[in-house]
Structure formats: structure tokens, C-alpha cells
CHARMM internal coordinates of N, CA and C (Angstrom, degrees):
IC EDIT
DIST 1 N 1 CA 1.4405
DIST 1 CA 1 C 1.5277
ANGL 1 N 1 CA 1 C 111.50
DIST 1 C 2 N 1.0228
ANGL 1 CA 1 C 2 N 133.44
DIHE 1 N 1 CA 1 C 2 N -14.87
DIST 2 N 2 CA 1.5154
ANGL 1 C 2 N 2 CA 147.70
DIHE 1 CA 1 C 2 N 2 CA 143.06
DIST 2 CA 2 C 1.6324
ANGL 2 N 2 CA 2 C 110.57
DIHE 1 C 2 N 2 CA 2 C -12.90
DIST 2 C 3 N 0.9220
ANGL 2 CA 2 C 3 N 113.11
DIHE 2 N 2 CA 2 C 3 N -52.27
DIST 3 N 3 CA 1.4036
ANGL 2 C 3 N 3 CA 112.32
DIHE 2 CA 2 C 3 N 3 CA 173.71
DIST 3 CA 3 C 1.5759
ANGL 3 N 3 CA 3 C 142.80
DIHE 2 C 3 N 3 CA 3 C -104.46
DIST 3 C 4 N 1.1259
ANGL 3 CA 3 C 4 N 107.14
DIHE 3 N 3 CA 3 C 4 N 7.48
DIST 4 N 4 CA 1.8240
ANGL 3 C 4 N 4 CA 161.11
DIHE 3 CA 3 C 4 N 4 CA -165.53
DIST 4 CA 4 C 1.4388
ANGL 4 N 4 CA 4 C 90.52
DIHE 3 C 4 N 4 CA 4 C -107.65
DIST 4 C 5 N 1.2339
ANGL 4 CA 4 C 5 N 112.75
DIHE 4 N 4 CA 4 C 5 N 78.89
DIST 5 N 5 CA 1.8975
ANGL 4 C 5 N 5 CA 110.63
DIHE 4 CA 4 C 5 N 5 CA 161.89
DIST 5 CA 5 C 1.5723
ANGL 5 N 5 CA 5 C 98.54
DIHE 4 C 5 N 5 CA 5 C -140.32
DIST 5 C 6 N 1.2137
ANGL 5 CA 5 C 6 N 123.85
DIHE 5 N 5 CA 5 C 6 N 87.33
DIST 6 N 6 CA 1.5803
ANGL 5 C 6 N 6 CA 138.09
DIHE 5 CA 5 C 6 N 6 CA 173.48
DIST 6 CA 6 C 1.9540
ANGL 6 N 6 CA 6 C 120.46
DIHE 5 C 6 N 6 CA 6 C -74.55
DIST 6 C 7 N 1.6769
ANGL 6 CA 6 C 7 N 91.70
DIHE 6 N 6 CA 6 C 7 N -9.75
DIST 7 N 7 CA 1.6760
ANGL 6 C 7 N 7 CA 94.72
DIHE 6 CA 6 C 7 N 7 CA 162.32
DIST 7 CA 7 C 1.5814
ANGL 7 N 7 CA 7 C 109.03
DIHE 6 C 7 N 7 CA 7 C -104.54
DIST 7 C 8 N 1.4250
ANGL 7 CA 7 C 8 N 131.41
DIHE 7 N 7 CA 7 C 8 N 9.10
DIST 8 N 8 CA 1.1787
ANGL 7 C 8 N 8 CA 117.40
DIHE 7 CA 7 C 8 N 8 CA 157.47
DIST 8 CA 8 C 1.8042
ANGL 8 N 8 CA 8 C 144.56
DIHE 7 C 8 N 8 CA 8 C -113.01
DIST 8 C 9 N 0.9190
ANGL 8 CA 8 C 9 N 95.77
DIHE 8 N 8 CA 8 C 9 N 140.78
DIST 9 N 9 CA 1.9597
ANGL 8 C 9 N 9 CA 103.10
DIHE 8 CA 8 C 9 N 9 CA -168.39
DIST 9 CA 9 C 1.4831
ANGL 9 N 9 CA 9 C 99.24
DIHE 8 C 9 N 9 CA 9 C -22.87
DIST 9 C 10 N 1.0662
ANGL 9 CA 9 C 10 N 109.38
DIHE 9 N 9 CA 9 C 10 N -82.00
DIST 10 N 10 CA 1.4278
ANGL 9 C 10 N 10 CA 137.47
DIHE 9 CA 9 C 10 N 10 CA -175.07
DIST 10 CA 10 C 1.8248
ANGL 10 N 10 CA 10 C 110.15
DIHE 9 C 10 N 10 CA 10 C -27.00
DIST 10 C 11 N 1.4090
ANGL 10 CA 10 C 11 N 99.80
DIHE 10 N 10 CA 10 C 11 N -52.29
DIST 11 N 11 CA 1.4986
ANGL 10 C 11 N 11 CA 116.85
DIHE 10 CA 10 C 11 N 11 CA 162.26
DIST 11 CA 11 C 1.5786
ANGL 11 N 11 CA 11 C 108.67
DIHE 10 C 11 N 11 CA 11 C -22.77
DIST 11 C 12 N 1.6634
ANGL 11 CA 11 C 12 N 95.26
DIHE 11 N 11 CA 11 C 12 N -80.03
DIST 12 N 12 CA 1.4064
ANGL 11 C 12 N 12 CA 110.60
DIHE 11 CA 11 C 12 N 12 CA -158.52
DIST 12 CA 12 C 1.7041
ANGL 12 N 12 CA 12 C 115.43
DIHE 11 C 12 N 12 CA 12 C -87.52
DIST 12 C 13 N 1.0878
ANGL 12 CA 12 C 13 N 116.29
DIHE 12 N 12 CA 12 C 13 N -11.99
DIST 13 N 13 CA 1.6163
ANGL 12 C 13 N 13 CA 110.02
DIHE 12 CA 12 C 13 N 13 CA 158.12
DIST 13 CA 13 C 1.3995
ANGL 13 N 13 CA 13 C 112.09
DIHE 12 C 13 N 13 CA 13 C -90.24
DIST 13 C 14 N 1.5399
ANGL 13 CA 13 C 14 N 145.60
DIHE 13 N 13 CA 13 C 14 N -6.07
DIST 14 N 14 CA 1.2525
ANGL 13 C 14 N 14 CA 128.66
DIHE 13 CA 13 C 14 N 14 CA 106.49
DIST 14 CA 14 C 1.7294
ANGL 14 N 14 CA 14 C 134.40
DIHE 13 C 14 N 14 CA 14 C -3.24
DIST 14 C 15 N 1.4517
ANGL 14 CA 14 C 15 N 87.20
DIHE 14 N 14 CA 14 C 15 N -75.53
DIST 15 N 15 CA 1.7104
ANGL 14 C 15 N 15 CA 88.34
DIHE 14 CA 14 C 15 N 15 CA -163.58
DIST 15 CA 15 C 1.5123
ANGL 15 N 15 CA 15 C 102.05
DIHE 14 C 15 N 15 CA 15 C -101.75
DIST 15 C 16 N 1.4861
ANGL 15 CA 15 C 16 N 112.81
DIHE 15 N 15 CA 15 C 16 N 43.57
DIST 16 N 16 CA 1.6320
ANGL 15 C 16 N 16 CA 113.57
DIHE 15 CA 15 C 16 N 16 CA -175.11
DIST 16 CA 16 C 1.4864
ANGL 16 N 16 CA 16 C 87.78
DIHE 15 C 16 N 16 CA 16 C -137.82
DIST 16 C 17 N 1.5469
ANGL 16 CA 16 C 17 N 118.12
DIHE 16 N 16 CA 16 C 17 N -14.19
DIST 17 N 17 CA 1.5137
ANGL 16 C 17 N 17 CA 127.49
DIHE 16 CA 16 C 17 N 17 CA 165.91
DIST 17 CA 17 C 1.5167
ANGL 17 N 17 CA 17 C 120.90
DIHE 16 C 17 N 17 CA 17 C -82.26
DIST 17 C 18 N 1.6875
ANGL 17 CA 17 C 18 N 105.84
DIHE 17 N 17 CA 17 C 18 N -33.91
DIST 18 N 18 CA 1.3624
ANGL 17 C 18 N 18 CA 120.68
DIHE 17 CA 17 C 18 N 18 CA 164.69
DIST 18 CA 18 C 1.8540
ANGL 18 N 18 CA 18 C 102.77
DIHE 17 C 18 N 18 CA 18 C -49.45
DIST 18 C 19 N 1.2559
ANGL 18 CA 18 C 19 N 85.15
DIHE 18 N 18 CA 18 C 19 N -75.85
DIST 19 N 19 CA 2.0098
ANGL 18 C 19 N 19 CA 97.06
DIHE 18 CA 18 C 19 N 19 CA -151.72
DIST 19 CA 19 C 1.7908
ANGL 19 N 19 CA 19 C 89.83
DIHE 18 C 19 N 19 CA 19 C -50.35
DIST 19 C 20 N 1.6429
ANGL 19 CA 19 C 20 N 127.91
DIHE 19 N 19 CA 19 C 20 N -27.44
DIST 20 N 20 CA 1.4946
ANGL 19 C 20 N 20 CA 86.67
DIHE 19 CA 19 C 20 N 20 CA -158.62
DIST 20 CA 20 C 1.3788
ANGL 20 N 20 CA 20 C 95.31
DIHE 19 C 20 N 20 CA 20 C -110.29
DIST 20 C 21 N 1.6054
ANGL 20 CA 20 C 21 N 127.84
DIHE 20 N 20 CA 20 C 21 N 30.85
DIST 21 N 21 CA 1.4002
ANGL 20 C 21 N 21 CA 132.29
DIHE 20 CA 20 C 21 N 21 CA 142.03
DIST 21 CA 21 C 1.4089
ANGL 21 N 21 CA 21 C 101.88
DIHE 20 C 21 N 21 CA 21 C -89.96
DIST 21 C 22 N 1.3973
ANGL 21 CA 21 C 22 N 127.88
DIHE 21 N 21 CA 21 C 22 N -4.49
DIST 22 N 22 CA 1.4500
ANGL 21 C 22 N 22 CA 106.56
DIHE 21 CA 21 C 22 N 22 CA 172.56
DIST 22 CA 22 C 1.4736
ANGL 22 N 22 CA 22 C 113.96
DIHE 21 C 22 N 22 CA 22 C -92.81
DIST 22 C 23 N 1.6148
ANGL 22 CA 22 C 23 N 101.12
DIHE 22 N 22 CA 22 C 23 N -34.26
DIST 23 N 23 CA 1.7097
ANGL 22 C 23 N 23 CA 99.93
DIHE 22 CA 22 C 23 N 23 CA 173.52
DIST 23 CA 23 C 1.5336
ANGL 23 N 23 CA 23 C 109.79
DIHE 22 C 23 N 23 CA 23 C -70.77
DIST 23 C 24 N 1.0457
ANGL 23 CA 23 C 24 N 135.13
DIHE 23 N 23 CA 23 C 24 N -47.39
DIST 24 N 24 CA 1.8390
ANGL 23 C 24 N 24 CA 126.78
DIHE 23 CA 23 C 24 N 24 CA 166.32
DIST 24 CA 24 C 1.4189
ANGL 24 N 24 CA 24 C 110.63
DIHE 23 C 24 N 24 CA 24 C -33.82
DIST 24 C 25 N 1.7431
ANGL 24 CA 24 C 25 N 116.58
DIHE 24 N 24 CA 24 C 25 N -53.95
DIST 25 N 25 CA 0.8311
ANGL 24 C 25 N 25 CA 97.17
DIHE 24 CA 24 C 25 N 25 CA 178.45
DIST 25 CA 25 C 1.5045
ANGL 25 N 25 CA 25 C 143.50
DIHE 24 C 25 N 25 CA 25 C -83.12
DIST 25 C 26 N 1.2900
ANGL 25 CA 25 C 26 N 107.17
DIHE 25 N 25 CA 25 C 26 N -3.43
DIST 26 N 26 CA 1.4941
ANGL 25 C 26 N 26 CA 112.91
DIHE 25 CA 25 C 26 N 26 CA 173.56
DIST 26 CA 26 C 1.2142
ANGL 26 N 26 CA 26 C 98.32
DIHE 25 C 26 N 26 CA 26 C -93.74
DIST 26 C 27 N 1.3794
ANGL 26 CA 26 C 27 N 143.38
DIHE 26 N 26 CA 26 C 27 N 18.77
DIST 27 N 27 CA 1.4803
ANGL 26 C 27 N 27 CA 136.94
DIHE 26 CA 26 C 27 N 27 CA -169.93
DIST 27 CA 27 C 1.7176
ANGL 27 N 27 CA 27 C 85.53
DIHE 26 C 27 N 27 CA 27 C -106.87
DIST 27 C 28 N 1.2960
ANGL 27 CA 27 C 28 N 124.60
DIHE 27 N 27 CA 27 C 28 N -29.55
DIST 28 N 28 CA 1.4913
ANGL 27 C 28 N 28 CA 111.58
DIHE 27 CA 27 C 28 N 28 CA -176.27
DIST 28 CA 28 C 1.4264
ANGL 28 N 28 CA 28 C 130.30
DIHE 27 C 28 N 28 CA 28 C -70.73
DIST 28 C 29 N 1.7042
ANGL 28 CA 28 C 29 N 88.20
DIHE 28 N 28 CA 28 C 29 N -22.01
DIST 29 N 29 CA 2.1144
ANGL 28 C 29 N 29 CA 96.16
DIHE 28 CA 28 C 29 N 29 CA 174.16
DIST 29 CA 29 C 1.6333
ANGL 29 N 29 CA 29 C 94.34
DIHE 28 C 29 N 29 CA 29 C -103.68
DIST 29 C 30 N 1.1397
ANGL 29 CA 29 C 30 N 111.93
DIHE 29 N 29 CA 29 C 30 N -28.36
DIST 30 N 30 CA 1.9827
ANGL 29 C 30 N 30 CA 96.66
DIHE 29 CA 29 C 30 N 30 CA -177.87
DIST 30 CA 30 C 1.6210
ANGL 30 N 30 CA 30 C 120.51
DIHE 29 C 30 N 30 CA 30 C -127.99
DIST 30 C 31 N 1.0205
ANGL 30 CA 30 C 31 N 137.08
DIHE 30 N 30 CA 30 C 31 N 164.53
DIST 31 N 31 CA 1.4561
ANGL 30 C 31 N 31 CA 112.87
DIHE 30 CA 30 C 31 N 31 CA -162.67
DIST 31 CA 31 C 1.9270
ANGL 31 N 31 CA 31 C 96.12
DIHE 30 C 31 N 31 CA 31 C -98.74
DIST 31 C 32 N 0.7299
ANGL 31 CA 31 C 32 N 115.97
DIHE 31 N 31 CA 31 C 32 N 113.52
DIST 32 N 32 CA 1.4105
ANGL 31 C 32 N 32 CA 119.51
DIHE 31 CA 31 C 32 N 32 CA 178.31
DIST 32 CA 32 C 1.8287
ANGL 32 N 32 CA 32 C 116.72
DIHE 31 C 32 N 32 CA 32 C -69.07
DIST 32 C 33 N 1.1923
ANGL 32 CA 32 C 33 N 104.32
DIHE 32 N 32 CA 32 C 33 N -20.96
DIST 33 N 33 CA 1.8028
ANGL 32 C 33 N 33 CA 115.61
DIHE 32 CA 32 C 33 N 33 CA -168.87
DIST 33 CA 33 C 1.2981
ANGL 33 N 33 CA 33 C 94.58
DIHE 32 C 33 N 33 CA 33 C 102.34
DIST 33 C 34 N 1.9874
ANGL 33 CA 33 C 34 N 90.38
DIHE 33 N 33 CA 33 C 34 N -162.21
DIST 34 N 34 CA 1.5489
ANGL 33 C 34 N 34 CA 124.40
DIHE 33 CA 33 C 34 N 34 CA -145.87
DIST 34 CA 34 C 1.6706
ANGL 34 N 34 CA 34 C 93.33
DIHE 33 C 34 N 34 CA 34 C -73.64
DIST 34 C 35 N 1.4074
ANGL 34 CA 34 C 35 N 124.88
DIHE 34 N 34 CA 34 C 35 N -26.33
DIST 35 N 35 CA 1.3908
ANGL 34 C 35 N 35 CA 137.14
DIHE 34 CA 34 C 35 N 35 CA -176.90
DIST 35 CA 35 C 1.8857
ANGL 35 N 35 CA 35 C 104.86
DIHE 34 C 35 N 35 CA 35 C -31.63
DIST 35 C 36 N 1.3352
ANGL 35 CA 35 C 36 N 78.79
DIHE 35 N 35 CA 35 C 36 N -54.12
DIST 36 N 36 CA 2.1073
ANGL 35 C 36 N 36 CA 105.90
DIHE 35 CA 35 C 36 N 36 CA -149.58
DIST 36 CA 36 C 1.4282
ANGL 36 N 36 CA 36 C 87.69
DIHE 35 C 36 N 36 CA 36 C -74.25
DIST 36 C 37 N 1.3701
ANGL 36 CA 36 C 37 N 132.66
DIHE 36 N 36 CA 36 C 37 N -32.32
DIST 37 N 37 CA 0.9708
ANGL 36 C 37 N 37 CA 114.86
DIHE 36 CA 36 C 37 N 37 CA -175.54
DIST 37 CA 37 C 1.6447
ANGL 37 N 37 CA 37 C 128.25
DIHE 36 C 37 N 37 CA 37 C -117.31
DIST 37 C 38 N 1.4603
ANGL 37 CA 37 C 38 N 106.13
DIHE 37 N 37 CA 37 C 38 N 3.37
DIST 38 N 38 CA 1.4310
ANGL 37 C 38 N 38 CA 126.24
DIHE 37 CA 37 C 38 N 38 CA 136.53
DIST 38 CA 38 C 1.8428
ANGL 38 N 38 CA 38 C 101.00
DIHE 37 C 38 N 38 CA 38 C -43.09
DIST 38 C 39 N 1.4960
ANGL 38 CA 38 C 39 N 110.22
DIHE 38 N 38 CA 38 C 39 N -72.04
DIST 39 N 39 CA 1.3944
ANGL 38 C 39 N 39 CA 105.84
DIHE 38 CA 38 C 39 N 39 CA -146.97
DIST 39 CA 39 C 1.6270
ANGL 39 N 39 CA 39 C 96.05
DIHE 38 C 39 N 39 CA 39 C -78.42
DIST 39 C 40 N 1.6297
ANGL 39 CA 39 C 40 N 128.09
DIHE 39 N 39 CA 39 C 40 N 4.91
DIST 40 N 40 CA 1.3129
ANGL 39 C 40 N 40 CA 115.95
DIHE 39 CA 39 C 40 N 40 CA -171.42
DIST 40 CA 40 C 1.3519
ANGL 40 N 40 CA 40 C 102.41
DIHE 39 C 40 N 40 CA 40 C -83.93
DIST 40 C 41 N 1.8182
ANGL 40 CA 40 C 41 N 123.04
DIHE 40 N 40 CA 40 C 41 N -35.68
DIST 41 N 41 CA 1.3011
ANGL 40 C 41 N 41 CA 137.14
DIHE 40 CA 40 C 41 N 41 CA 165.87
DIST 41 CA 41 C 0.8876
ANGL 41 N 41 CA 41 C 106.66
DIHE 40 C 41 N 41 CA 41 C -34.53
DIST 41 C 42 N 1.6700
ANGL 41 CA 41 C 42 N 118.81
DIHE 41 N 41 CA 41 C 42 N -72.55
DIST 42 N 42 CA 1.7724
ANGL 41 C 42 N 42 CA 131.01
DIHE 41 CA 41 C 42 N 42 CA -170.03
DIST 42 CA 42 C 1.7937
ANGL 42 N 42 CA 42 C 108.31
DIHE 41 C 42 N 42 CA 42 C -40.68
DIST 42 C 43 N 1.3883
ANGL 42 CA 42 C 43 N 108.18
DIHE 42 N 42 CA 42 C 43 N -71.63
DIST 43 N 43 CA 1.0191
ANGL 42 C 43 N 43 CA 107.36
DIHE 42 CA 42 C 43 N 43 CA 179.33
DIST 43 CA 43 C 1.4486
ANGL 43 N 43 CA 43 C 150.96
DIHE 42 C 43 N 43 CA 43 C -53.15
DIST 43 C 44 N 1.5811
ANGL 43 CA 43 C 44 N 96.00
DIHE 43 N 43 CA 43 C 44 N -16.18
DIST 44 N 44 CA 1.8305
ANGL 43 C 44 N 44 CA 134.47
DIHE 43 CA 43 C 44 N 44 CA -162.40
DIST 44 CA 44 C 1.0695
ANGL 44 N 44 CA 44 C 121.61
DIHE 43 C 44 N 44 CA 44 C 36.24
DIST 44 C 45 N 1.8594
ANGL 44 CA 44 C 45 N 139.37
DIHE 44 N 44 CA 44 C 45 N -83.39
DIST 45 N 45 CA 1.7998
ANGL 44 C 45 N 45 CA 147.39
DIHE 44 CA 44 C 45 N 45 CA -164.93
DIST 45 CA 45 C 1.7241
ANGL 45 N 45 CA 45 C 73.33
DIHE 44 C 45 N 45 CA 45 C -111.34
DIST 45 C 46 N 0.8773
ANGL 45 CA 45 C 46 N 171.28
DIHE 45 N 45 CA 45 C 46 N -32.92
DIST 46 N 46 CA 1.1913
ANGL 45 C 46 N 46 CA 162.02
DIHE 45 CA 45 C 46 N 46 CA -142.24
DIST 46 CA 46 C 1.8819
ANGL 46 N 46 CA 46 C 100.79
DIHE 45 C 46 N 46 CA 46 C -63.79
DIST 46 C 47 N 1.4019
ANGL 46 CA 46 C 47 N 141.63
DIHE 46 N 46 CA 46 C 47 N 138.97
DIST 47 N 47 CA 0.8740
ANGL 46 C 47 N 47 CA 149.14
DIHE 46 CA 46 C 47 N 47 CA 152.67
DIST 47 CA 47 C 1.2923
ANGL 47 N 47 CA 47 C 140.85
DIHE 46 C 47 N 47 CA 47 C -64.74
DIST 47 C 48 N 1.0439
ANGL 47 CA 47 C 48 N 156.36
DIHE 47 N 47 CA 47 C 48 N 144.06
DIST 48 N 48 CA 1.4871
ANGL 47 C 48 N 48 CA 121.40
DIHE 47 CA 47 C 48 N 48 CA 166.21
DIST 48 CA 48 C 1.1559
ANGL 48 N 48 CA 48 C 141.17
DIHE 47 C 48 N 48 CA 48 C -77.35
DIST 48 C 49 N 1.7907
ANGL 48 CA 48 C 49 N 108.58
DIHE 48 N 48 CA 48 C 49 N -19.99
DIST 49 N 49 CA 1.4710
ANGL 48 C 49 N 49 CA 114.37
DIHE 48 CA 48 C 49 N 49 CA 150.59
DIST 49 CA 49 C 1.2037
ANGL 49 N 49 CA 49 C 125.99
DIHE 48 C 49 N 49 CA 49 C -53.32
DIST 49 C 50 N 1.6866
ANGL 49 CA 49 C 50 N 124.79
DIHE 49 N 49 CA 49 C 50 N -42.23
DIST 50 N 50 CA 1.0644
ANGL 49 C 50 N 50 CA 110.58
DIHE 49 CA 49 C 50 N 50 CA 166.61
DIST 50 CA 50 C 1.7765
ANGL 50 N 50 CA 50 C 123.43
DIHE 49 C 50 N 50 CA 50 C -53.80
DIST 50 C 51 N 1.1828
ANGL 50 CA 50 C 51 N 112.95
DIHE 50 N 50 CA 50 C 51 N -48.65
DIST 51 N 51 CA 1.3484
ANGL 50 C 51 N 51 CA 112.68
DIHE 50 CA 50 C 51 N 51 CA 173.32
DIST 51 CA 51 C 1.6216
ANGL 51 N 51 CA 51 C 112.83
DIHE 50 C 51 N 51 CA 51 C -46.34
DIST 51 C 52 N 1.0211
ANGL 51 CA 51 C 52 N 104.09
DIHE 51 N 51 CA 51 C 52 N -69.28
DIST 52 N 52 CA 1.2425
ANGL 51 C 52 N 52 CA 99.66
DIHE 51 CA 51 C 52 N 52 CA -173.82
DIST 52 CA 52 C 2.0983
ANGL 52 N 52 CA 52 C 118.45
DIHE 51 C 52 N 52 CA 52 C -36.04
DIST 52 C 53 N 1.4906
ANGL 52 CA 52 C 53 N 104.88
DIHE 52 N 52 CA 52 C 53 N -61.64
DIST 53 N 53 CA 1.2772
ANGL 52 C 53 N 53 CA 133.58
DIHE 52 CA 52 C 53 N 53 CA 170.47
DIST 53 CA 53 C 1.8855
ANGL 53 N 53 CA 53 C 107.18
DIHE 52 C 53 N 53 CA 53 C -33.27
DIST 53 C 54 N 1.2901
ANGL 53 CA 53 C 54 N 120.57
DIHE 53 N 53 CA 53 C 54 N -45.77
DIST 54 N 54 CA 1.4045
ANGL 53 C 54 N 54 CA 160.09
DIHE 53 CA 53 C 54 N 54 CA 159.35
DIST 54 CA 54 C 1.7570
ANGL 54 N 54 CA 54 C 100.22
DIHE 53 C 54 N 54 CA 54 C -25.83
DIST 54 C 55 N 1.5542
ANGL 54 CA 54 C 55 N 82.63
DIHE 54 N 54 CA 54 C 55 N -90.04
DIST 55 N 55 CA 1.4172
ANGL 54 C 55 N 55 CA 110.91
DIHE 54 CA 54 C 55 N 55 CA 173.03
DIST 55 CA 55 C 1.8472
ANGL 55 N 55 CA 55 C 127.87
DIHE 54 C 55 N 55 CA 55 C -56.76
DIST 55 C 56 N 1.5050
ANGL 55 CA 55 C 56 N 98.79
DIHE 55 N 55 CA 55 C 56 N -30.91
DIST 56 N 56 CA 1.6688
ANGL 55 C 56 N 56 CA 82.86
DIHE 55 CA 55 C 56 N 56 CA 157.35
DIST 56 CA 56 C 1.3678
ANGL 56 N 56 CA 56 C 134.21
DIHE 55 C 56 N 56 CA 56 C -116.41
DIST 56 C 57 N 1.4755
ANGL 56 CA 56 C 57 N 109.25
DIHE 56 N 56 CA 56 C 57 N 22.46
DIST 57 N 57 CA 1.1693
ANGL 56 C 57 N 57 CA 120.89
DIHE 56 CA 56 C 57 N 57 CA 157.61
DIST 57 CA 57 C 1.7910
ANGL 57 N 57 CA 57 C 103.37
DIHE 56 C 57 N 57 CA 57 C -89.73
DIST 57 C 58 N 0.8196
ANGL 57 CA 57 C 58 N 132.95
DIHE 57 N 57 CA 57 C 58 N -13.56
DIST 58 N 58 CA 1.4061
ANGL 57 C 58 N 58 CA 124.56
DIHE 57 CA 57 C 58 N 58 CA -177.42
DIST 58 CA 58 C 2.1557
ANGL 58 N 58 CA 58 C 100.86
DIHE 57 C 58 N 58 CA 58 C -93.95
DIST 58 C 59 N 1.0209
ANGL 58 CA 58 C 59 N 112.19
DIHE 58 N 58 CA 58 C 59 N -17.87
DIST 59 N 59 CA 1.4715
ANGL 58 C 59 N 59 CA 125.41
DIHE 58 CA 58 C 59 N 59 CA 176.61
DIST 59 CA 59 C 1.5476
ANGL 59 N 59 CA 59 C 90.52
DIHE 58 C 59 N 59 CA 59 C -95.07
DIST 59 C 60 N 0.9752
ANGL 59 CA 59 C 60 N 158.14
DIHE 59 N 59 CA 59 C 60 N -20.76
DIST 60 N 60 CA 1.5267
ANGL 59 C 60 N 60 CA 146.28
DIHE 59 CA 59 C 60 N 60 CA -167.38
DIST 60 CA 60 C 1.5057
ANGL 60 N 60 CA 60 C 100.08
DIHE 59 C 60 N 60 CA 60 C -107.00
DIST 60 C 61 N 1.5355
ANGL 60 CA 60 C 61 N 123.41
DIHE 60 N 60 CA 60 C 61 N -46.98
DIST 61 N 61 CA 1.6691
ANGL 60 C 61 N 61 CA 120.35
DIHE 60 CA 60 C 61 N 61 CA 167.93
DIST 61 CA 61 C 1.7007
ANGL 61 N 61 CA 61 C 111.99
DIHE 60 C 61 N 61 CA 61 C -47.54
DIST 61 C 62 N 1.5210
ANGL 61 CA 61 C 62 N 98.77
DIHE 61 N 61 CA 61 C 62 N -67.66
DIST 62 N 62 CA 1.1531
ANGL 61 C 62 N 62 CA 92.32
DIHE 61 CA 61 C 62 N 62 CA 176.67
DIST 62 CA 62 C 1.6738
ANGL 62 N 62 CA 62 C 138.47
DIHE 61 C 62 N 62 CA 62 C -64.14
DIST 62 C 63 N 1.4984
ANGL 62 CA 62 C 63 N 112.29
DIHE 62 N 62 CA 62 C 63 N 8.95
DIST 63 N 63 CA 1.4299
ANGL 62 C 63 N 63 CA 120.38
DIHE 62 CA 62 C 63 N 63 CA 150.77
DIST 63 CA 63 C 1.3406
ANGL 63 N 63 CA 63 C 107.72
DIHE 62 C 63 N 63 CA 63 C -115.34
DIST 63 C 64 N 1.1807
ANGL 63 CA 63 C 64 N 169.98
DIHE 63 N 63 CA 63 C 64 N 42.65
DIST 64 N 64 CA 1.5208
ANGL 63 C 64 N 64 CA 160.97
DIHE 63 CA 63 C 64 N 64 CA 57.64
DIST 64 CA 64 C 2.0020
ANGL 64 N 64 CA 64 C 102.87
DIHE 63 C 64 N 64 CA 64 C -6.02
DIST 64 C 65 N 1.3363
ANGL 64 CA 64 C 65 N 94.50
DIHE 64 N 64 CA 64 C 65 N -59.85
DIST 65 N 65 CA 1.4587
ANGL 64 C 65 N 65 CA 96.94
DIHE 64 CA 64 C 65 N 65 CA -176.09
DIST 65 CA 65 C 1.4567
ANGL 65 N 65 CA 65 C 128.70
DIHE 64 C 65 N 65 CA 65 C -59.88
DIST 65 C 66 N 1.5428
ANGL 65 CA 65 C 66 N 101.99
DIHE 65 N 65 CA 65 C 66 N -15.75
DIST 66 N 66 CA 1.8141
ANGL 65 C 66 N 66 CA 113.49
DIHE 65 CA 65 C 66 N 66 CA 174.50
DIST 66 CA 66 C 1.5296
ANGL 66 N 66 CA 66 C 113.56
DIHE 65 C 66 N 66 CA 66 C -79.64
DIST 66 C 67 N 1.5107
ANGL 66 CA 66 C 67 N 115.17
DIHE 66 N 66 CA 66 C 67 N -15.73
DIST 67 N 67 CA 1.2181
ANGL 66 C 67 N 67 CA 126.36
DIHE 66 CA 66 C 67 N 67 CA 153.95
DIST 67 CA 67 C 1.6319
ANGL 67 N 67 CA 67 C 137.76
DIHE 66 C 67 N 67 CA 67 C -50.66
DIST 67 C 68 N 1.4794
ANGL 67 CA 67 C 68 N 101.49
DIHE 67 N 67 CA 67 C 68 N -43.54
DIST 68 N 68 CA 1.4554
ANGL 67 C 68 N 68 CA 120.99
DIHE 67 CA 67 C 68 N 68 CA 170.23
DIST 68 CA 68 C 1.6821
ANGL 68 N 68 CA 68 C 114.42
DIHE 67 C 68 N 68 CA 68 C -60.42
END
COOR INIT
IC SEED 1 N 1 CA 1 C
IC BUILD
């Protein structure tokens, strides 16, 4: 539960970086819709590994930091 903090910021632009490197990335083997490519705009040269990568380093600070 260390990494399970759903009342903090940090939390959820984490795992809001996860899901939309996960929808990009499943948009490249299947067509997901208007979603994938809403968020391909948003994001622009951005990857989804990077996103993802992004996103769980910002979920791993912010549980190191529940330590302090």
C-alpha cells in the first residue's frame, strides 16, 4: 500500500500518464477510436513508453516520499 495514495496530486498525474501511454499504446496494434487520437494530438512526438516511464516514476517518488 506504499504506493496506493488516491488522495494525492502526484498519485494521479502518475497513473493518468500510465493509462494514456497505455491507450497510445494499444492504439498502434488496434485502432482504439477518436480517444487515441485526441490524446495523440495532446501528447504530440511524445511516445508511450516514455509516458508510461513518466508516469511511474512520478508514482514511485511519491511513495519514497510517504516515507519522509
Amino acid at each position: 500500500m506504499k504506493y496506493f495514495k488516491p488522495k494525492s496530486v502526484t498519485w494521479w498525474a502518475g497513473v493518468s500518464l500510465i493509462a494514456t501511454g497505455g491507450v497510445i499504446g494499444v492504439d498502434v496494434g488496434y485502432d482504439v477510436g477518436p480517444i487515441a487520437d485526441v490524446l495523440n494530438a495532446w501528447t504530440g512526438p511524445v511516445g508511450p513508453s516514455l509516458l508510461i516511464a513518466q508516469g511511474a516514476g512520478l508514482v514511485g517518488i511519491r511513495g519514497a516520499l510517504s516515507d519522509v
